[in-house]
Each structure stands twice: as structure tokens, then as C-alpha cells.
C-alpha positions as CSV (number, residue, x, y, z in Angstrom):
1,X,-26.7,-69.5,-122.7
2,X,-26.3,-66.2,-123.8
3,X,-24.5,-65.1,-127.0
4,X,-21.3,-64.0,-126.2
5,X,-21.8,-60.1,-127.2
6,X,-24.4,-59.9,-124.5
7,X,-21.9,-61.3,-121.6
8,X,-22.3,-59.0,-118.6
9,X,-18.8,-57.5,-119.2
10,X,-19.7,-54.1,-117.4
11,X,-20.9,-55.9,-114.2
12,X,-18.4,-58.6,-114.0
13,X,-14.8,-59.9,-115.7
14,X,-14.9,-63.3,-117.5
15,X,-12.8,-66.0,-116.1
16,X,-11.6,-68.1,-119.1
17,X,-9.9,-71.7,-118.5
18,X,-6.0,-72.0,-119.9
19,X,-5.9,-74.9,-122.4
20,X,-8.8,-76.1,-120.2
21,X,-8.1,-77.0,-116.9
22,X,-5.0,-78.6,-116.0
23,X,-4.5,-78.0,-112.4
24,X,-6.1,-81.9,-111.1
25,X,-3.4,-83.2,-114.1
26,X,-5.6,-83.6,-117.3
27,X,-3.4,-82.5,-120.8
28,X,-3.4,-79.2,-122.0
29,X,-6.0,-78.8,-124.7
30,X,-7.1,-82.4,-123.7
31,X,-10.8,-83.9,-123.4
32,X,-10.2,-84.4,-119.9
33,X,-9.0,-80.9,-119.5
34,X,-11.9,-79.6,-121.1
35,X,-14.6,-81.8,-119.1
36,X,-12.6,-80.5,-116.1
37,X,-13.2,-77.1,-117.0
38,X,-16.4,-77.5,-118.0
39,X,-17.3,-78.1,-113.8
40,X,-14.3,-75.5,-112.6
41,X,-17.5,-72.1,-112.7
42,X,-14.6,-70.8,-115.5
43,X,-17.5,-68.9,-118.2
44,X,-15.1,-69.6,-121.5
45,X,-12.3,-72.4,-122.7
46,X,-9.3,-71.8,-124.5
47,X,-7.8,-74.0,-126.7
48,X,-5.0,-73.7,-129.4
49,X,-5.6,-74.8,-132.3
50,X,-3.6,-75.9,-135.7
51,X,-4.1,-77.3,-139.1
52,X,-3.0,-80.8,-139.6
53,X,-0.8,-81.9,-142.8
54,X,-4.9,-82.8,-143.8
55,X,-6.6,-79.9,-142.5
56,X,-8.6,-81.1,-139.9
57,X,-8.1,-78.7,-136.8
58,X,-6.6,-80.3,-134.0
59,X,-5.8,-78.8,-130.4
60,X,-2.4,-78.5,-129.7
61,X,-0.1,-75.8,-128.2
62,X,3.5,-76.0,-129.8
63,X,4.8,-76.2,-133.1
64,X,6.1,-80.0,-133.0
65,X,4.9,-83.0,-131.2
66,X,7.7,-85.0,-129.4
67,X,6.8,-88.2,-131.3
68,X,5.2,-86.6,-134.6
69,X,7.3,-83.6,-134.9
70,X,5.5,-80.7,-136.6
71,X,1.8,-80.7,-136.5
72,X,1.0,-78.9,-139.9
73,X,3.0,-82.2,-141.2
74,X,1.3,-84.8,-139.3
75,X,-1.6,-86.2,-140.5
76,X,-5.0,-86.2,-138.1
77,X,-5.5,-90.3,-137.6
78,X,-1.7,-90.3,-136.9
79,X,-2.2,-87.1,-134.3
80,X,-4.9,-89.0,-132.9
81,X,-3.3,-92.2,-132.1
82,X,-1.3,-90.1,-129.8
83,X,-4.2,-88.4,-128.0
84,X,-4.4,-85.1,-129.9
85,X,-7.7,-84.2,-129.9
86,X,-9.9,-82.1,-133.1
87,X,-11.4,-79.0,-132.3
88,X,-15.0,-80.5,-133.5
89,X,-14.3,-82.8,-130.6
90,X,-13.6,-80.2,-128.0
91,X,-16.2,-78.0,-129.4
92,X,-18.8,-80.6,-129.1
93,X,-18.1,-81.5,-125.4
94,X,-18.6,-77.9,-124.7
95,X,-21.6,-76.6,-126.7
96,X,-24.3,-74.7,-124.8
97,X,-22.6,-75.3,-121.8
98,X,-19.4,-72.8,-122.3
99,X,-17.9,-69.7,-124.3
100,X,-15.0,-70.7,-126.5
101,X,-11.3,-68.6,-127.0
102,X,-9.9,-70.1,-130.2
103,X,-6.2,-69.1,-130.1
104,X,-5.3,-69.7,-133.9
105,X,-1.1,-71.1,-133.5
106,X,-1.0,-72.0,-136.6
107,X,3.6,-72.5,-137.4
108,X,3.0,-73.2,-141.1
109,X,3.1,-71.0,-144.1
110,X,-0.3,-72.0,-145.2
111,X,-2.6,-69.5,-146.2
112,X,-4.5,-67.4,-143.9
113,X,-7.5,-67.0,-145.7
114,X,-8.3,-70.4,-146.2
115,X,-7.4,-71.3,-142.7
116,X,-9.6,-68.7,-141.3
117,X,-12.8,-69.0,-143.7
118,X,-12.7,-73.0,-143.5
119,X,-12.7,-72.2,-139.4
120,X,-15.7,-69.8,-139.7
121,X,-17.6,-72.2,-141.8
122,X,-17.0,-74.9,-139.2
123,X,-18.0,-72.7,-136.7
124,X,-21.5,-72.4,-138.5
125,X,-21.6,-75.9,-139.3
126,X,-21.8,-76.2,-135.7
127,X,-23.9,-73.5,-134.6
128,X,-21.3,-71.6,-132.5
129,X,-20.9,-68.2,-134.2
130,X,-22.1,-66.2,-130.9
131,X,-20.1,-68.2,-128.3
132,X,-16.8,-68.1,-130.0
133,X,-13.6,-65.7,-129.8
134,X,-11.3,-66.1,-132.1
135,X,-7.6,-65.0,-131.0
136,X,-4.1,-65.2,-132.5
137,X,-0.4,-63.3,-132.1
138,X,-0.6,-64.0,-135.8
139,X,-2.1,-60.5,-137.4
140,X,-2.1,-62.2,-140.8
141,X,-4.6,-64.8,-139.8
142,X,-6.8,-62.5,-137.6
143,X,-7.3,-59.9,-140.4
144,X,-8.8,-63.0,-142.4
145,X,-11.5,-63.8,-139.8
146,X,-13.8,-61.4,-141.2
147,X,-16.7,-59.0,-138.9
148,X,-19.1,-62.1,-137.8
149,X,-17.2,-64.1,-135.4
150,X,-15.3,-61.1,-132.4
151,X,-11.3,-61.2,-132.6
152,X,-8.4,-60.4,-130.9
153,X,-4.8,-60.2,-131.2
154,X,-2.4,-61.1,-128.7
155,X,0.7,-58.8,-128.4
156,X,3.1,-60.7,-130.5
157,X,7.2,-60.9,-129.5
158,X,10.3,-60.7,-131.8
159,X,10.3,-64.7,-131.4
160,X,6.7,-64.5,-133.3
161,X,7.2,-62.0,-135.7
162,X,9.3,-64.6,-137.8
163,X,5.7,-66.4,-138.3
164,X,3.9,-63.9,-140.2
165,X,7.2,-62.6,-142.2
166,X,9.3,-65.4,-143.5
167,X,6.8,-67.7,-142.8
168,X,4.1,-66.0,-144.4
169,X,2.0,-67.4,-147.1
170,X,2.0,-64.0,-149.1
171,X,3.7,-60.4,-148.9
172,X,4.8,-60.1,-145.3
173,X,3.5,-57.8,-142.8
174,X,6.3,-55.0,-141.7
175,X,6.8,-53.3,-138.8
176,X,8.5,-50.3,-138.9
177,X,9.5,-49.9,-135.2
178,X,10.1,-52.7,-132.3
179,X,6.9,-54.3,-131.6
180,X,7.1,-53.6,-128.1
181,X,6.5,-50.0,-129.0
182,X,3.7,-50.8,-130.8
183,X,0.3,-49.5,-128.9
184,X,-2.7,-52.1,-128.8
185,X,-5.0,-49.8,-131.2
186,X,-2.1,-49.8,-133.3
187,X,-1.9,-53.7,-133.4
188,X,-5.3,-53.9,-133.7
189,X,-5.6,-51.9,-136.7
190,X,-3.0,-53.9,-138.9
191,X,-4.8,-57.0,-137.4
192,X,-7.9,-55.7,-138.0
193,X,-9.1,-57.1,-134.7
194,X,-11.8,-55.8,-132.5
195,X,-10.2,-56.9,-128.9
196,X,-6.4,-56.9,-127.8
197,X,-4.9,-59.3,-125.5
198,X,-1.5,-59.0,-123.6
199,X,0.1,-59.9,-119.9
200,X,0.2,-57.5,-117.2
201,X,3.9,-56.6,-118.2
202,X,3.2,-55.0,-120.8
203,X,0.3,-52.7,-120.0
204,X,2.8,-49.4,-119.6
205,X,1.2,-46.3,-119.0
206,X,1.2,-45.3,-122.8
207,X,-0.6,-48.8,-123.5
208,X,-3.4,-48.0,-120.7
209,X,-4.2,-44.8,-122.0
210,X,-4.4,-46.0,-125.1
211,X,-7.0,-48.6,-124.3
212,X,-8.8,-46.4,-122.1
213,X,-9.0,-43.6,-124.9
214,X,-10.2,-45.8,-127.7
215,X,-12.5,-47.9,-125.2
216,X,-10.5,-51.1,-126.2
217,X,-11.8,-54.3,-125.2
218,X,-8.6,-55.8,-123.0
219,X,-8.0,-59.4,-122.1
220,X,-5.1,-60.4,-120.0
221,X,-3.1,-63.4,-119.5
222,X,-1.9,-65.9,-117.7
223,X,-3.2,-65.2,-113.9
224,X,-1.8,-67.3,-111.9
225,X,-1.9,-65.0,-108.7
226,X,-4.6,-63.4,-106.9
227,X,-2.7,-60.0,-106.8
228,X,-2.3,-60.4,-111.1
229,X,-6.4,-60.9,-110.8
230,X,-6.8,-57.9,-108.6
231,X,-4.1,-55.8,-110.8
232,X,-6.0,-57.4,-114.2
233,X,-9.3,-55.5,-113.0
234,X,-7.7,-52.7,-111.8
235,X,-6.8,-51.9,-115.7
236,X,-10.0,-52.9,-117.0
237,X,-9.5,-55.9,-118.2
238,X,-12.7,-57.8,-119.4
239,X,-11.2,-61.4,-119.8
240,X,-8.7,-62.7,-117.6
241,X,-7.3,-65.7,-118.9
242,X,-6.2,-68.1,-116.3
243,X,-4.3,-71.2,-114.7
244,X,-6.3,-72.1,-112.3
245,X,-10.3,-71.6,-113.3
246,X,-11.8,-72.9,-110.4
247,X,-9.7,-70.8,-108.0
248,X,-10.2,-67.7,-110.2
249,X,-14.1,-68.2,-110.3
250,X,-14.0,-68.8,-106.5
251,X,-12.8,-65.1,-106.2
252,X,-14.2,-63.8,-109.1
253,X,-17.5,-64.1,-107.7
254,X,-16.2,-63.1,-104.1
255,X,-14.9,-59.9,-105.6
256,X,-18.0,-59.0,-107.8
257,X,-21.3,-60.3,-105.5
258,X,-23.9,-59.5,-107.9
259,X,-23.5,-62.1,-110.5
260,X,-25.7,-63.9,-107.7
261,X,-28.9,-62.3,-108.7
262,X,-27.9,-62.2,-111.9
263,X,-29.8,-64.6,-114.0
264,X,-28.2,-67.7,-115.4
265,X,-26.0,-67.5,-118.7
């Protein structure tokens, strides 16, 4: 498999697996979702991922778990017993067989630095520095990743922003007008990220012309529609996050024929 900095992103977009792939009714962020993905022709997982109340990285989307209630509290073996899976798991299903989006949703006030460098070194532990991108709404966390590993931030929301102010494990980060005015090189900048992520609603005209000036590297999310894939494209995006990998694949290739004589990643 090719390292991820030499994927073919000029000749073709990457189709990346939501939480895995959920659509036969495996769990988000699941071992089944992931081994379902793994055969959908989807080039790159995502998976959330948090800090338990012991620090081993686990996979789950939302801040509290119905039975548990809030992950960063929870300890692993207890997240465990209730099907929670760690990211060494996931990562080690997937290893030369798929790229990897880490999405950092981290809810706790922890700090950023150590979350970030204790993710890089497991990343190197398990000899997955080139096939990882790490990605987070969080700017506080991102700017921690350092240059090795590519980043990107997701266009936060007013609903986020409380995370990396009054949650924040040091001085907050300030915005000094509403974040949806804020334009993705902008973002990027306080972030300190090298990609920039957002849905199709919020690529206005000043946002596209931004991207297209400073050559951003775009990824979009969630497709769920063949007209958002064909609109994705149309604005350049490079990673199109999806719902449904194995449909998205299906036209991916349809759409760009020559990945067939391309050689094998």
C-alpha cells in the first residue's frame, strides 16, 4: 500500500467509510463495521476516537454512553464489556489493508498535548505514520499533532466552540467574529492544520475561492447522495467522506475510469 501522501489525489477522489460501514447494520466505530468496510472498495476508515478515564483510546462517537455515561470517565475494561472497541484494535484489523481518518472527539478538558503526542507515539508504535489522517473540530488538539502525521480541521459550530473554550485544558482559543464567517485558511491557520474539512453547505463562494487560491486540500462530508458526490468533485474536494462506501466506490470508479490501469495501492 502506498503511503498516504502519494495517493493519486489528482487523478481520482478518495472515498473514505463513515464510522466504518454501517449500512448491512454493524455499530458505528464497531469491529464489524470496520471488517465491513474493509471489503466495501472504500480506500480510508474513519473512526472517532476518545480517551478513556485510563487513557487507552477507544472508538466512540458521542460524549456519553447510554449505560456508562461519559467516556473520558469510564474506564477501558468497563467500556469494553459494553462493546466499545480501542483504536489499537481497529487499527490492527485494518493495517496494510486501508488508510485511516482519526477524528480526535475528545469532550474532556484534558490536555491536548498529551492526548495528541501519546496518539503519535502509538501511531509509531504501530507502524502507521504514512497511512493515517488525523482530523478534529477541536483546533486546540490539532495544533498539538505536530508536522509528521497530515491534519485537518473540521469546520467547527457554535455547539463546539464550548469544547475548546470552557472546556479547555489551558488559555482558551478566541474567536473574534462568528465562526461561520471564518474562511478555511483562516481555520486552518489557528489550527495549524494542513487540510480543511466541511459539508457542502458551507462551501459559499468566499470559502471556494479561498480554497482554490491557497490550493487547500478540501475534504467533505457526509455524502449520502449521488448528486452531493457529483457536487463534492465539482468543488474539488479530495476526500469525500461517506455513508454508504460501497455505493460511493461503485460510482467513484464509474465516474473516474482510469483508476483501472492504475496499479494497485
Amino acid at each position: 500500500m502506498l503511503p498516504l501522501k502519494d495517493y493519486p489525489f489528482a487523478v481520482r477522489p478518495m472515498i473514505v467509510a463513515h464510522r466504518g460501514d454501517t449500512s448491512l447494520g454493524a455499530v458505528e466505530n464497531s469491529i464489524e463495521a470496520i471488517a465491513s468496510a474493509l471489503v466495501s472498495g472504500a480506500d480510508m476508515i474513519e473512526v472517532d476516537v476518545q480517551w478513556s478515564a485510563d487513557e487507552e483510546f477507544v472508538c466512540y462517537h458521542d460524549e456519553k454512553h447510554p449505560a456508562l455515561g461519559a467516556i473520558h470517565k469510564a474506564e477501558y475494561q468497563k467500556l469494553k464489556e459494553h462493546g466499545v472497541a480501542s483504536l489499537t484494535e481497529i487499527l490492527t484489523i485494518g493495517k496494510g489493508k486501508t488508510y485511516f481518518n482519526i477524528e480526535i472527539k475528545e469532550y474532556s478538558a484534558r490536555d491536548p498535548k498529551l492526548f495528541m503526542q501519546a496518539l503519535v507515539n502509538l501511531l509509531s508504535e504501530l507502524g502507521l505514520d504514512e497511512d493515517v489522517l488525523l482530523s478534529s473540530f477541536r483546533p486546540d488538539f490539532i495544533r498539538e499533532a505536530g508536522w509528521m502525521i497530515p491534519t485537518c480541521i473540521i469546520h467547527p459550530d457554535d455547539e463546539m466552540k464550548d469544547l475548546f473554550t470552557f472546556r479547555s485544558f489551558a488559555d482558551p482559543i478566541i474567536f473574534e467574529k462568528p465562526l461561520t464567517s471564518y474562511l478555511p485558511s483562516e481555520l486552518m491557520q489557528i489550527a495549524r492544520a494542513t487540510g480543511y474539512a466541511c459539508q457542502i453547505s458551507e462551501l459559499a463562494p468566499d470559502s471556494l475561492a479561498d480554497i482554490e487560491r491557497h490550493n487547500i486540500f478540501l475534504g467533505v462530508y457526509t455524502i449520502s447522495t449521488d448528486l452531493e458526490f457529483d457536487q463534492a468533485v465539482a468543488r474539488g474536494a479530495r476526500i469525500l467522506v461517506c455513508e454508504h462506501p460501497h455505493k460511493f466506490a461503485a460510482l467513484r470508479n464509474h465516474r473516474f475510469p482510469a483508476l483501472e490501469t492504475m496499479p494497485p495501492l
